[in-house]
py3Dmol code that shows the C-alpha trace and the ligand (Angstrom):
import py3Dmol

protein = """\
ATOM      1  CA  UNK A   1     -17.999   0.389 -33.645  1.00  0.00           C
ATOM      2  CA  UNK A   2     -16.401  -2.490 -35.781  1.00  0.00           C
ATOM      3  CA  UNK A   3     -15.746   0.776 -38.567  1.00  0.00           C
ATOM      4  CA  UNK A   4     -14.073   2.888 -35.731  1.00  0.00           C
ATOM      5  CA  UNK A   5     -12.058   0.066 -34.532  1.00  0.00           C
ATOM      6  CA  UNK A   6     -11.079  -0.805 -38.572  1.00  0.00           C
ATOM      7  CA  UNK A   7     -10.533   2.980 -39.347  1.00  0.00           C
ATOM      8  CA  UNK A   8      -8.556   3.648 -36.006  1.00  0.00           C
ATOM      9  CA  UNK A   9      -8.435   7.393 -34.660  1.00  0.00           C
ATOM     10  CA  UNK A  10      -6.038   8.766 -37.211  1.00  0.00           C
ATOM     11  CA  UNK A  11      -5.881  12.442 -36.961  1.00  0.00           C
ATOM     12  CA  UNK A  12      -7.222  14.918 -40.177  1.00  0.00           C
ATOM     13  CA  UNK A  13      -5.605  17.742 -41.324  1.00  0.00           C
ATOM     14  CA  UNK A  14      -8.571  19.411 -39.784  1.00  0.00           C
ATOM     15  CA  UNK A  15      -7.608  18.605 -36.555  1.00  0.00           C
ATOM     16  CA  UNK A  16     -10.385  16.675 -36.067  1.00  0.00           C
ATOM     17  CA  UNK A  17     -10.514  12.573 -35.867  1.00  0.00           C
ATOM     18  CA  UNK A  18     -11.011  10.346 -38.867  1.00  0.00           C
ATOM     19  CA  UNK A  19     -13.670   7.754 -37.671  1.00  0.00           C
ATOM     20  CA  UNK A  20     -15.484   9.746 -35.375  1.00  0.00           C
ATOM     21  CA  UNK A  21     -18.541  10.090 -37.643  1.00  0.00           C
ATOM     22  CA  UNK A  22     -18.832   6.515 -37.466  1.00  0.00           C
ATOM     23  CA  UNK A  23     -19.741   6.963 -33.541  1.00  0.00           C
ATOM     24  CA  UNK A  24     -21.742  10.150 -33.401  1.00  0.00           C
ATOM     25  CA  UNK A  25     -25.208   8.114 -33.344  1.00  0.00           C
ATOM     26  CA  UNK A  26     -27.252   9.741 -30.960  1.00  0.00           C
ATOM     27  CA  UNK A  27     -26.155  13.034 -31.600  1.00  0.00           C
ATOM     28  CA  UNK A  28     -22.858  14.755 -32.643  1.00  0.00           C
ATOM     29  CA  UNK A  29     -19.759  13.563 -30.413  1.00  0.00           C
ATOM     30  CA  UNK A  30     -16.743  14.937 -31.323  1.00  0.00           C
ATOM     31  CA  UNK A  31     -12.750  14.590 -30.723  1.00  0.00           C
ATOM     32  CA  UNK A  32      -9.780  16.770 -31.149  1.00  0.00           C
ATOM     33  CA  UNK A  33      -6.585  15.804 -30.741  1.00  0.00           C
ATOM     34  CA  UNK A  34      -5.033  18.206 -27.769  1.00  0.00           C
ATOM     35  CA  UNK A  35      -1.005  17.759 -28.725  1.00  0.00           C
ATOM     36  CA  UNK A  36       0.268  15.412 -31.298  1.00  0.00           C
ATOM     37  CA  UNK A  37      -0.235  12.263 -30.367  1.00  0.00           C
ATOM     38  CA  UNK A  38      -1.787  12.792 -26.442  1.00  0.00           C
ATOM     39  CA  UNK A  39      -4.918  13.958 -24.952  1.00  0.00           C
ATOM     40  CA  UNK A  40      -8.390  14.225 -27.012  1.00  0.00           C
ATOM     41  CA  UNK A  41     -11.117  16.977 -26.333  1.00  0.00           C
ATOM     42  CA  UNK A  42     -14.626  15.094 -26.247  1.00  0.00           C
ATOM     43  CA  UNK A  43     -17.227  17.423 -26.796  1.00  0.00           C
ATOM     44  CA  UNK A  44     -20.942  17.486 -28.265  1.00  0.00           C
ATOM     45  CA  UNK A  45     -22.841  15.198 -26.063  1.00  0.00           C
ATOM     46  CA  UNK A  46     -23.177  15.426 -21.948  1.00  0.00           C
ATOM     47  CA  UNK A  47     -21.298  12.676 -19.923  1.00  0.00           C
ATOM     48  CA  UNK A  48     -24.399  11.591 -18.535  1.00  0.00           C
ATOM     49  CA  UNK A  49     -26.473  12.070 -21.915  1.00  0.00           C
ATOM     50  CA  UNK A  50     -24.256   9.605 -23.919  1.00  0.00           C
ATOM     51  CA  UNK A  51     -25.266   6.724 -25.640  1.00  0.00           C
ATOM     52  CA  UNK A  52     -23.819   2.814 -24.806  1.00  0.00           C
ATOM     53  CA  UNK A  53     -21.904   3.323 -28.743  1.00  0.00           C
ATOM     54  CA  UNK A  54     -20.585   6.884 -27.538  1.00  0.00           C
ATOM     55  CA  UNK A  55     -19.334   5.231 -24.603  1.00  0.00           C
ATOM     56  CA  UNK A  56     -17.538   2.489 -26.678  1.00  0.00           C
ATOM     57  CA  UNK A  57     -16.146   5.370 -28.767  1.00  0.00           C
ATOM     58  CA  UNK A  58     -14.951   7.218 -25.136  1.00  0.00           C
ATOM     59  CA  UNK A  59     -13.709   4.089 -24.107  1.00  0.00           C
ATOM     60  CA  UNK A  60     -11.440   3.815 -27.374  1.00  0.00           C
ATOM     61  CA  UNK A  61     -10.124   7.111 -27.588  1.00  0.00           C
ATOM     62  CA  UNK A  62      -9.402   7.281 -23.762  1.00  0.00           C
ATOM     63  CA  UNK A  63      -7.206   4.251 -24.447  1.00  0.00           C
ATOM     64  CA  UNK A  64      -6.093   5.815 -27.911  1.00  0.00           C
ATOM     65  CA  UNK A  65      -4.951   8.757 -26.271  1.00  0.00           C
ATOM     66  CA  UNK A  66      -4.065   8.411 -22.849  1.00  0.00           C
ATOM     67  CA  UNK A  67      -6.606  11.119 -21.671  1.00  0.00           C
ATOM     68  CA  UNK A  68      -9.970  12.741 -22.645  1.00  0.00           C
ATOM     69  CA  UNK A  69     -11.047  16.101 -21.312  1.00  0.00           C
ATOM     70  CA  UNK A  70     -14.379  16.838 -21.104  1.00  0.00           C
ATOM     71  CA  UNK A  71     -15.453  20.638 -21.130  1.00  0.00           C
ATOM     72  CA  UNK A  72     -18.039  22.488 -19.272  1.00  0.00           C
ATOM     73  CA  UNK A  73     -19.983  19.637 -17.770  1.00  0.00           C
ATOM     74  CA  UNK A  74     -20.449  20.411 -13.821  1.00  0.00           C
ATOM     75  CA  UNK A  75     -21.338  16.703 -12.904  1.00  0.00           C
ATOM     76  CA  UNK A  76     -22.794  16.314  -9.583  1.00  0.00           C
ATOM     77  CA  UNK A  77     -21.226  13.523  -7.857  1.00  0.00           C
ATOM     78  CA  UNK A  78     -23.539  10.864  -8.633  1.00  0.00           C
ATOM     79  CA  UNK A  79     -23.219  12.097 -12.223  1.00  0.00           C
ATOM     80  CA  UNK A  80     -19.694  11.440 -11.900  1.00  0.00           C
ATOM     81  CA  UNK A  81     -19.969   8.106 -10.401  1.00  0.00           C
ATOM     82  CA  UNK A  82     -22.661   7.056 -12.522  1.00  0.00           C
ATOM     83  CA  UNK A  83     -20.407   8.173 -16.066  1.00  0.00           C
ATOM     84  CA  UNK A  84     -17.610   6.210 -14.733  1.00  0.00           C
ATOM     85  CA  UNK A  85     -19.194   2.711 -13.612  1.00  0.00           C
ATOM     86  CA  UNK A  86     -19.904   2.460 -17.494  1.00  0.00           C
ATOM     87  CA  UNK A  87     -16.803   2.008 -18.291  1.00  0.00           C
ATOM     88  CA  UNK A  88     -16.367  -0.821 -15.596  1.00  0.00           C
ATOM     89  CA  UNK A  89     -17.419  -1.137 -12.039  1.00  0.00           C
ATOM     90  CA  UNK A  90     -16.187   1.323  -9.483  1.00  0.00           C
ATOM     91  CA  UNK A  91     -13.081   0.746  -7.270  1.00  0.00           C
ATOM     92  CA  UNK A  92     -11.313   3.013  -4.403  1.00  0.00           C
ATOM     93  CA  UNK A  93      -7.671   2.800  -3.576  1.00  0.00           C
ATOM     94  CA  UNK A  94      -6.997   0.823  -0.633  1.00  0.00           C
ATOM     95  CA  UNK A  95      -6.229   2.701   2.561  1.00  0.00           C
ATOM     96  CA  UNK A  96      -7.340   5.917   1.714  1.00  0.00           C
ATOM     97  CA  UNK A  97     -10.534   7.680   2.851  1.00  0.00           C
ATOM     98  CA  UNK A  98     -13.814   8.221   1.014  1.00  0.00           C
ATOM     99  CA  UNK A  99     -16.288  11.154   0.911  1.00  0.00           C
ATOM    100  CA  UNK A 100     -18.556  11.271   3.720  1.00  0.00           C
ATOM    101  CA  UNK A 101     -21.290  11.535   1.671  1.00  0.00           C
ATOM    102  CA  UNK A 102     -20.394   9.566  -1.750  1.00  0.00           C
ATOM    103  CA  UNK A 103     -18.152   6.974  -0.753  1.00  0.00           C
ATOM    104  CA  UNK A 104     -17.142   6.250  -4.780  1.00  0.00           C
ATOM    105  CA  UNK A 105     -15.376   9.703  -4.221  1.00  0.00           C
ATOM    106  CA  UNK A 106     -11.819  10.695  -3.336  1.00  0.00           C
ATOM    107  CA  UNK A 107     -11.342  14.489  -2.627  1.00  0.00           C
ATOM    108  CA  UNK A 108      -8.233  15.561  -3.742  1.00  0.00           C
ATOM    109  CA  UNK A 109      -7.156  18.895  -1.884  1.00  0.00           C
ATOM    110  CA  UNK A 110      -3.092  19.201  -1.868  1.00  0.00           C
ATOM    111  CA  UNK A 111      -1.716  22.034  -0.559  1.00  0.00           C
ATOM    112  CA  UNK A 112       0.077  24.427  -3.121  1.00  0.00           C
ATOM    113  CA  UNK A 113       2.950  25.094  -1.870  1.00  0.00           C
ATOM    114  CA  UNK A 114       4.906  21.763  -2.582  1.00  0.00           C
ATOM    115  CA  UNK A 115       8.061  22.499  -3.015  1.00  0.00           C
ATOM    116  CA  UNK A 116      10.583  20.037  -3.291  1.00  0.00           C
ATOM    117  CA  UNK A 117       7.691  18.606  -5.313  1.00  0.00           C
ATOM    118  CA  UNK A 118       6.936  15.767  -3.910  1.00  0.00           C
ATOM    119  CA  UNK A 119       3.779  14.266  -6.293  1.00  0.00           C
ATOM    120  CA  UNK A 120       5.894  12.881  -9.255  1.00  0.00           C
ATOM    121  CA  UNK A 121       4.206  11.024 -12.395  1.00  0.00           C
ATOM    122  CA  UNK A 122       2.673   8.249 -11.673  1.00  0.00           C
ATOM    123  CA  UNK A 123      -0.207   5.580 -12.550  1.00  0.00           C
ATOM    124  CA  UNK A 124      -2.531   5.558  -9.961  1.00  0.00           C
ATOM    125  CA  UNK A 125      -2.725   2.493  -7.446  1.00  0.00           C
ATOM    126  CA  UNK A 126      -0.150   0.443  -8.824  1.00  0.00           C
ATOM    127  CA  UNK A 127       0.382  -1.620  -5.770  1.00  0.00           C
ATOM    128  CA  UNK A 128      -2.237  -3.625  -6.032  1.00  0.00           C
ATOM    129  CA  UNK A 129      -3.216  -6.738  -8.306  1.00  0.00           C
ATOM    130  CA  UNK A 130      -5.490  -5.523 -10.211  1.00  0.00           C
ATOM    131  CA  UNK A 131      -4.491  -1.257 -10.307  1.00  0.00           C
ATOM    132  CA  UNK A 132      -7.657   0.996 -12.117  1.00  0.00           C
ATOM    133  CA  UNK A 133      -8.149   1.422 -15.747  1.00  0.00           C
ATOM    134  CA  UNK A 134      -9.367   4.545 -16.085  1.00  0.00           C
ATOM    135  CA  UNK A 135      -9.022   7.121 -13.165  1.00  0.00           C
ATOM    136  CA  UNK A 136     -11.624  10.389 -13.750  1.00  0.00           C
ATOM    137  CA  UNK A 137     -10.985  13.696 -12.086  1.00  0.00           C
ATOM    138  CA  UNK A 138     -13.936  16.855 -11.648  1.00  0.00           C
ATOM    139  CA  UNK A 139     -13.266  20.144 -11.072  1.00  0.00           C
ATOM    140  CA  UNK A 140     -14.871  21.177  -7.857  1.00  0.00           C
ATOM    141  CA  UNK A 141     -12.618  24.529  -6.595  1.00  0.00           C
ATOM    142  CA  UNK A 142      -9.594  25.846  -8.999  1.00  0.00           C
ATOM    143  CA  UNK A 143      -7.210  28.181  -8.442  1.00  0.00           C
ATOM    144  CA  UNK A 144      -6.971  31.264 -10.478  1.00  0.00           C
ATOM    145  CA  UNK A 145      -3.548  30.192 -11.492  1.00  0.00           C
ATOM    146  CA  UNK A 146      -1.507  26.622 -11.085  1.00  0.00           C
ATOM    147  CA  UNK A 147      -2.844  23.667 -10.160  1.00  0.00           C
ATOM    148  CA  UNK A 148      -2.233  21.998 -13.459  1.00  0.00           C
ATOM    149  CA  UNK A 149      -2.291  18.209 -14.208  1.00  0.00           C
ATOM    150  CA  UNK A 150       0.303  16.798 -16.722  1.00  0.00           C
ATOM    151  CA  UNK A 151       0.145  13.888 -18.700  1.00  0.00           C
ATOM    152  CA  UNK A 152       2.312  11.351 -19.952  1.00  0.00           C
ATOM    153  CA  UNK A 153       1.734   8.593 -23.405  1.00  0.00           C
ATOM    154  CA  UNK A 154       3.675   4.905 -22.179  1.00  0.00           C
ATOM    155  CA  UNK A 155       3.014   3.874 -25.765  1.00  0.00           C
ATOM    156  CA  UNK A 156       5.022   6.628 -27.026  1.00  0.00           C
ATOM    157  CA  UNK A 157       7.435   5.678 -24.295  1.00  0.00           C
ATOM    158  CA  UNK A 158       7.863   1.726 -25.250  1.00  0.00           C
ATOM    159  CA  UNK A 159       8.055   2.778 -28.806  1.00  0.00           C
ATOM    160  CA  UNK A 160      10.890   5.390 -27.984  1.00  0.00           C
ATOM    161  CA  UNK A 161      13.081   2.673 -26.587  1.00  0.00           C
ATOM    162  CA  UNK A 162      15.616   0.349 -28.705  1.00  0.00           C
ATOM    163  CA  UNK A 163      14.113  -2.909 -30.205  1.00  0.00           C
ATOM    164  CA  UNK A 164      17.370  -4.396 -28.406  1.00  0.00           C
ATOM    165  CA  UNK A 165      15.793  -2.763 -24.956  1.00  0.00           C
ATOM    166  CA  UNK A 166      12.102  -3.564 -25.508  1.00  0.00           C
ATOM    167  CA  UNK A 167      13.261  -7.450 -26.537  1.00  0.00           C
ATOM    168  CA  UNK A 168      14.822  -7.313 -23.032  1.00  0.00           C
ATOM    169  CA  UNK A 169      11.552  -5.553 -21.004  1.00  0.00           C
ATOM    170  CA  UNK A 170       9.874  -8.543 -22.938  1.00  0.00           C
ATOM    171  CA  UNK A 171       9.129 -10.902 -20.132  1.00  0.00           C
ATOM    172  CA  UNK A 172      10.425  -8.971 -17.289  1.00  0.00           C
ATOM    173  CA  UNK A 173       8.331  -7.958 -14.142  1.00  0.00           C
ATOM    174  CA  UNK A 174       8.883  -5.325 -11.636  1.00  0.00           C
ATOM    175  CA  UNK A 175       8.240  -5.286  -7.916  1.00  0.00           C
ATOM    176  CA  UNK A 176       5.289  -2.394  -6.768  1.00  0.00           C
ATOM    177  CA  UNK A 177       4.695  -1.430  -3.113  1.00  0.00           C
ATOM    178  CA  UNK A 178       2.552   0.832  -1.857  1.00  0.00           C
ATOM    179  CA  UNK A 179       3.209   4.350  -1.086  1.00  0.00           C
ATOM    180  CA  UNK A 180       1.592   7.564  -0.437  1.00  0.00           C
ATOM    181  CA  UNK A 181      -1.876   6.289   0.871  1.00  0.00           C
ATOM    182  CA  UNK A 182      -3.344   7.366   4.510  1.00  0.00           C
ATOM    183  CA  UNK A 183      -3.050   3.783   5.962  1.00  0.00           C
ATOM    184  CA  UNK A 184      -0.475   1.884   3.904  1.00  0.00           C
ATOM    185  CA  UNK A 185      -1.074  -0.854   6.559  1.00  0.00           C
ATOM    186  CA  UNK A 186      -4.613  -1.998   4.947  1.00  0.00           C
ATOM    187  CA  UNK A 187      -2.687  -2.520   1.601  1.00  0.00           C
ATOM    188  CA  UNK A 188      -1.709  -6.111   1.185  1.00  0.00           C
ATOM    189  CA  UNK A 189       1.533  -5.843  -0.933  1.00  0.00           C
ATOM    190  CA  UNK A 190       4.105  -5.912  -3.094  1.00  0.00           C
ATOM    191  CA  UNK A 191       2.056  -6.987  -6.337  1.00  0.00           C
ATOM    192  CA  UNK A 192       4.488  -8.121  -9.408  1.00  0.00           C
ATOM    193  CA  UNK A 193       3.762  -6.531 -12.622  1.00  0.00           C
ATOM    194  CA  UNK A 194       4.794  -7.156 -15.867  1.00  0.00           C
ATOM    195  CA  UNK A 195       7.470  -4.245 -17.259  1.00  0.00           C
ATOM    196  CA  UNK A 196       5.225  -3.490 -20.018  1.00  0.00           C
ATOM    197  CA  UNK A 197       1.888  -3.719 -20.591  1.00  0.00           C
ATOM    198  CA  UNK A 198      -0.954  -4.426 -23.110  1.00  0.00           C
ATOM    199  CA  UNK A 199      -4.118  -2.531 -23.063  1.00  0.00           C
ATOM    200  CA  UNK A 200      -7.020  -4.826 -23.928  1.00  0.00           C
ATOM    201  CA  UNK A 201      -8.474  -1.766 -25.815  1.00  0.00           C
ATOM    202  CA  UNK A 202      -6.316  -1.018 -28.082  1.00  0.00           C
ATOM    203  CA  UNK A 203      -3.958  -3.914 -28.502  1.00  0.00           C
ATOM    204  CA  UNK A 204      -1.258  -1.540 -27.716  1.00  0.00           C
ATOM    205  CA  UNK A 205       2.073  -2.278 -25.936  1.00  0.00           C
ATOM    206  CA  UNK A 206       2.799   0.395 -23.366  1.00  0.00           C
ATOM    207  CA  UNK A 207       5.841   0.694 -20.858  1.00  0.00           C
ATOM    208  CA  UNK A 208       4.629   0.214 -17.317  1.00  0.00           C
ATOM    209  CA  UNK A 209       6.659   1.927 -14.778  1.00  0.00           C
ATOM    210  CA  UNK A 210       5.905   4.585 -12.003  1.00  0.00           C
ATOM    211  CA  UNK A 211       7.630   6.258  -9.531  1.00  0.00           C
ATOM    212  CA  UNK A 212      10.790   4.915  -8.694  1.00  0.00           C
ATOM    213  CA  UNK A 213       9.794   4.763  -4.844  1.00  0.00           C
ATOM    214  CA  UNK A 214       7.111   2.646  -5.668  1.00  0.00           C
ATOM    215  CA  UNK A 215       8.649   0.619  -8.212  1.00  0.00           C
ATOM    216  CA  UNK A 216      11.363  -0.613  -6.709  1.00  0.00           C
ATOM    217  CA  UNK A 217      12.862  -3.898  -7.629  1.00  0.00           C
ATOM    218  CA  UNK A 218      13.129  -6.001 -11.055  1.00  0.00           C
ATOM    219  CA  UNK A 219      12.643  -9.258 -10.914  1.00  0.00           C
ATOM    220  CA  UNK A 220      15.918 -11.410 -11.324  1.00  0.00           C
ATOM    221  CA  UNK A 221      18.429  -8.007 -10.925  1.00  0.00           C
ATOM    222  CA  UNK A 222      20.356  -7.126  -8.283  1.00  0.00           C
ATOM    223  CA  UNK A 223      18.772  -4.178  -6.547  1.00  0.00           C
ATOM    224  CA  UNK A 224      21.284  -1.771  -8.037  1.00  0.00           C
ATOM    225  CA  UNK A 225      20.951  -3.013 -11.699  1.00  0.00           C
ATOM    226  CA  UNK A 226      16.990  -2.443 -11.214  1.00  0.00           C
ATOM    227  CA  UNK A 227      17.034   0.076  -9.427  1.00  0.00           C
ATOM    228  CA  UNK A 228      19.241   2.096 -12.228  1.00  0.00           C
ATOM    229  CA  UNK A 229      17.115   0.308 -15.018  1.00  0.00           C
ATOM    230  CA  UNK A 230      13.757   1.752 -13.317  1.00  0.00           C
ATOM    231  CA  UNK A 231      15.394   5.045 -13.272  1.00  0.00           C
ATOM    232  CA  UNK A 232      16.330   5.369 -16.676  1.00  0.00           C
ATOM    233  CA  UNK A 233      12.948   3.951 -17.499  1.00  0.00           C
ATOM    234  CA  UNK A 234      10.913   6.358 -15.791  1.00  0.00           C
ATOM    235  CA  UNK A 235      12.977   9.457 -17.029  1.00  0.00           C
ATOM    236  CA  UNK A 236      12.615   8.008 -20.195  1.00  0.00           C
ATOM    237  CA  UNK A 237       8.620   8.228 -20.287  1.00  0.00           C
ATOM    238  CA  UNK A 238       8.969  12.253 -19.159  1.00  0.00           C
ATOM    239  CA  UNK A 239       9.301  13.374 -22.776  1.00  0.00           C
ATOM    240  CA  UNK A 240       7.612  16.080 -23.689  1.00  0.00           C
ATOM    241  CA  UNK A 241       7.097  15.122 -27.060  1.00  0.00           C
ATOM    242  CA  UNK A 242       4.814  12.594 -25.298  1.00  0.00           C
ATOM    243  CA  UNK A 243       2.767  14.715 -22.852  1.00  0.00           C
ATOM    244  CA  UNK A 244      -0.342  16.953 -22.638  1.00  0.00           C
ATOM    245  CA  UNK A 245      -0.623  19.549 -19.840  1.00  0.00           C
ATOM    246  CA  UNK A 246      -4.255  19.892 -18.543  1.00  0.00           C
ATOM    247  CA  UNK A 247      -5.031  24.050 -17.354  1.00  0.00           C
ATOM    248  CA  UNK A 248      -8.327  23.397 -15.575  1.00  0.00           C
ATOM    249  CA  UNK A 249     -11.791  25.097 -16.340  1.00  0.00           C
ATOM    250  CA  UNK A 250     -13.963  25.179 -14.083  1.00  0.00           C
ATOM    251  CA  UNK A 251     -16.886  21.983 -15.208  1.00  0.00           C
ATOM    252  CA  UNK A 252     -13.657  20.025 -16.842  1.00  0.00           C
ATOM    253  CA  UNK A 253     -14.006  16.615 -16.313  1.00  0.00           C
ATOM    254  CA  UNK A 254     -10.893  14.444 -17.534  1.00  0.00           C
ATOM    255  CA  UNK A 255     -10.031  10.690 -17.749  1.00  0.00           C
ATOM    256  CA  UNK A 256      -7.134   9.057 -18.578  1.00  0.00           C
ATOM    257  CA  UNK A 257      -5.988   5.565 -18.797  1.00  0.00           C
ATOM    258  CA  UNK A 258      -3.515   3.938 -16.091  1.00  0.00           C
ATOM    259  CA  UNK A 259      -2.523   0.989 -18.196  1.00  0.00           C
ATOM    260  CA  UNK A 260      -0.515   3.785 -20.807  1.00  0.00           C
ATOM    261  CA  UNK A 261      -0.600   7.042 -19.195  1.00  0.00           C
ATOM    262  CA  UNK A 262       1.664   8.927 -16.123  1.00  0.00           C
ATOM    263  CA  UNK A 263      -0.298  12.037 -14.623  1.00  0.00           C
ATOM    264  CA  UNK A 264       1.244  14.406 -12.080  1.00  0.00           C
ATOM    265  CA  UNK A 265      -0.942  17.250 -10.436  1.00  0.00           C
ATOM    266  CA  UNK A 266       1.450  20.165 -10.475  1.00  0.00           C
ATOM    267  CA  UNK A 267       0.768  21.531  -6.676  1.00  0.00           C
ATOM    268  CA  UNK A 268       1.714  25.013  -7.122  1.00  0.00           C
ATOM    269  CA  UNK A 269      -1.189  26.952  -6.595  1.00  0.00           C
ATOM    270  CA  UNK A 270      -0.037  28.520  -3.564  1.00  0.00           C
ATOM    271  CA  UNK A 271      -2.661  29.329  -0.716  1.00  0.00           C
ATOM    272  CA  UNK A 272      -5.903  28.974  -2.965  1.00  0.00           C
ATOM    273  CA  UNK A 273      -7.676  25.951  -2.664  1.00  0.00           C
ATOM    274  CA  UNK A 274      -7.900  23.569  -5.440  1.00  0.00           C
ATOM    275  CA  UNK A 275     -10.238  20.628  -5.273  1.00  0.00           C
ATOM    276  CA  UNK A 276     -11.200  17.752  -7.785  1.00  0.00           C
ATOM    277  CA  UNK A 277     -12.762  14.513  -6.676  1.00  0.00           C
ATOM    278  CA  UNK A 278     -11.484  12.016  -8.369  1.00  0.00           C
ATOM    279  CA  UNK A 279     -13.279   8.746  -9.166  1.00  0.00           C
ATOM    280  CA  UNK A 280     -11.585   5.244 -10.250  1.00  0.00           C
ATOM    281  CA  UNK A 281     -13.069   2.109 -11.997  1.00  0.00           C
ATOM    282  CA  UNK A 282     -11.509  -1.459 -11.928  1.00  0.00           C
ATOM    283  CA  UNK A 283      -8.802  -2.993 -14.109  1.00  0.00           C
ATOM    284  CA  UNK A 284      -7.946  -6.042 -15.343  1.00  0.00           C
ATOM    285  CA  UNK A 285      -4.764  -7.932 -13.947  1.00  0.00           C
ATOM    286  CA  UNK A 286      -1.845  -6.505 -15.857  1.00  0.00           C
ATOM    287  CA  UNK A 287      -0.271  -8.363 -18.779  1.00  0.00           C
ATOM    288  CA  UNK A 288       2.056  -8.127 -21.787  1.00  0.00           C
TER     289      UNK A 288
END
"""
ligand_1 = """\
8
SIN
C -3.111 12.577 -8.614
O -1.923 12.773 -8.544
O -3.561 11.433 -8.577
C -4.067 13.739 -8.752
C -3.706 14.621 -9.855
C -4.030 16.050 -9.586
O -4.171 16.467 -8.428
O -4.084 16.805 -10.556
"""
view = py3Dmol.view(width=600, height=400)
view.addModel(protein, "pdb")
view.setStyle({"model": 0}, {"cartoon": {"style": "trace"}})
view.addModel(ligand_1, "xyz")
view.setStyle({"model": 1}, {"stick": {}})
view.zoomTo()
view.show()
């Protein structure tokens, strides 16, 4: 691991990842990048076959690259949990309701038909102190067509913006309530959380914004300055230079990292039912 973390994850003209034969102990893990800079395809070794080093190496290029998609691996549920709580112990957004039968799981089951579109990007379960790190989603039904997820890289987005504007972010904390949970009532907020944000992976410094509707206030500003300065901020980290757009196979299992990465399912799948139950492990307390 200290030769992965030395070498970092730079990409090869081959498409593949330089440093990944450092972590293929075990067996033969391997990473593509998906898009430039965002998404990695993890393939080689089972999510539940992997060793505590391939984990490490997960862990790193989840954080490297926002999000890891992992092909053909039809995890039962307690595979799923039981991948996930490696990475750090399980948690479950507040006011929202489990599986009946594996309470670690939230079903998610939009309708497709959501038009205006109401699920913007997002990190998930901002609101509270300390949101998730890494949020995991398995394909259970899929629609023919639709139902994408799209991703979006916050380090890409703090490094997009002026040295003049990220001098100013520097220090600055925005107001998060909650929003768009069953029983907002059982959610003790607003939480303050830094404007940007450093992943304890990767050392990185990543914008930290969300939807403006839960983001709503920055800390000093008159409501309309930050108000227009969360706007611009979160249209800012919807470039598609910086995004990967996940088409769902059925087995996919992907996993992305809150503290740098904005997901959005893309609900338009119509009448067919799409399912994925999604499972969520604990974060730290957010800092710069
Ligand atoms: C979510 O918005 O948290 C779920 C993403 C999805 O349904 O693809």
């Amino acid at each position: 691991m200290a030769a992965l973390a030395t070498a970092g994850l730079e990409p090869r003209t081959d498409g593949a990842l330089a440093g990944m034969e450092d972590v293929s102990e075990g067996g033969a893990l391997r990473a593509e990048l998906l898009t430039g800079q965002t998404g990695v395809r993890i393939t080689g070794v089972a999510v539940d076959d992997m060793t505590d080093a391939q984990i490490e190496a997960v862990r790193r290029l989840v954080s490297t690259y926002c999000v890891a998609v992992f092909p053909e691996q039809f995890v039962t549920p307690q595979q799923h949990v039981a991948f996930v709580r490696r990475f750090h112990p399980i948690t479950f957004t507040p006011g929202e309701d489990r599986h009946v039968d594996w309470p670690d799981v939230h079903v998610i089951a939009r309708p497709g038909n959501d038009l205006p579109p109401i699920n913007g990007f997002h990190t998930d379960t901002c609101f509270v102190e300390r949101p998730p790190s890494y949020t995991s989603l398995a394909a259970v039904e899929l629609p023919p067509t639709g139902g994408d997820t799209v991703f979006a890289n916050l380090y890409i987005a703090y490094e997009g913006l002026s040295p003049v504007m990220q001098r100013w972010l520097s220090g600055l904390r925005f107001k998060h309530v909650v929003t768009g949970t069953k029983r907002p009532e059982e959610v003790p907020n607003p939480v303050w959380h830094p404007a940007l944000r450093t992943n304890p992976v990767t050392g990185r410094k990543a914008l930290y914004v969300t939807l403006p509707m839960r983001c709503i206030e920055a800390e000093g500003m008159t409501q309309r300055e930050g108000k227009n300065l969360i706007a611009f901020l979160y249209e800012h980290a919807q470039n598609i230079y910086a995004m990967y757009r996940h088409r769902w196979q059925p087995g996919d299992l992907v996993m992305w990292d809150n503290r740098c990465t904005l997901h959005a399912g893309v609900y338009d799948h119509g009448d067919a039912p799409r399912t994925l139950y999604r499972v969520m492990c604990e974060g730290e307390r957010p800092f710069e």
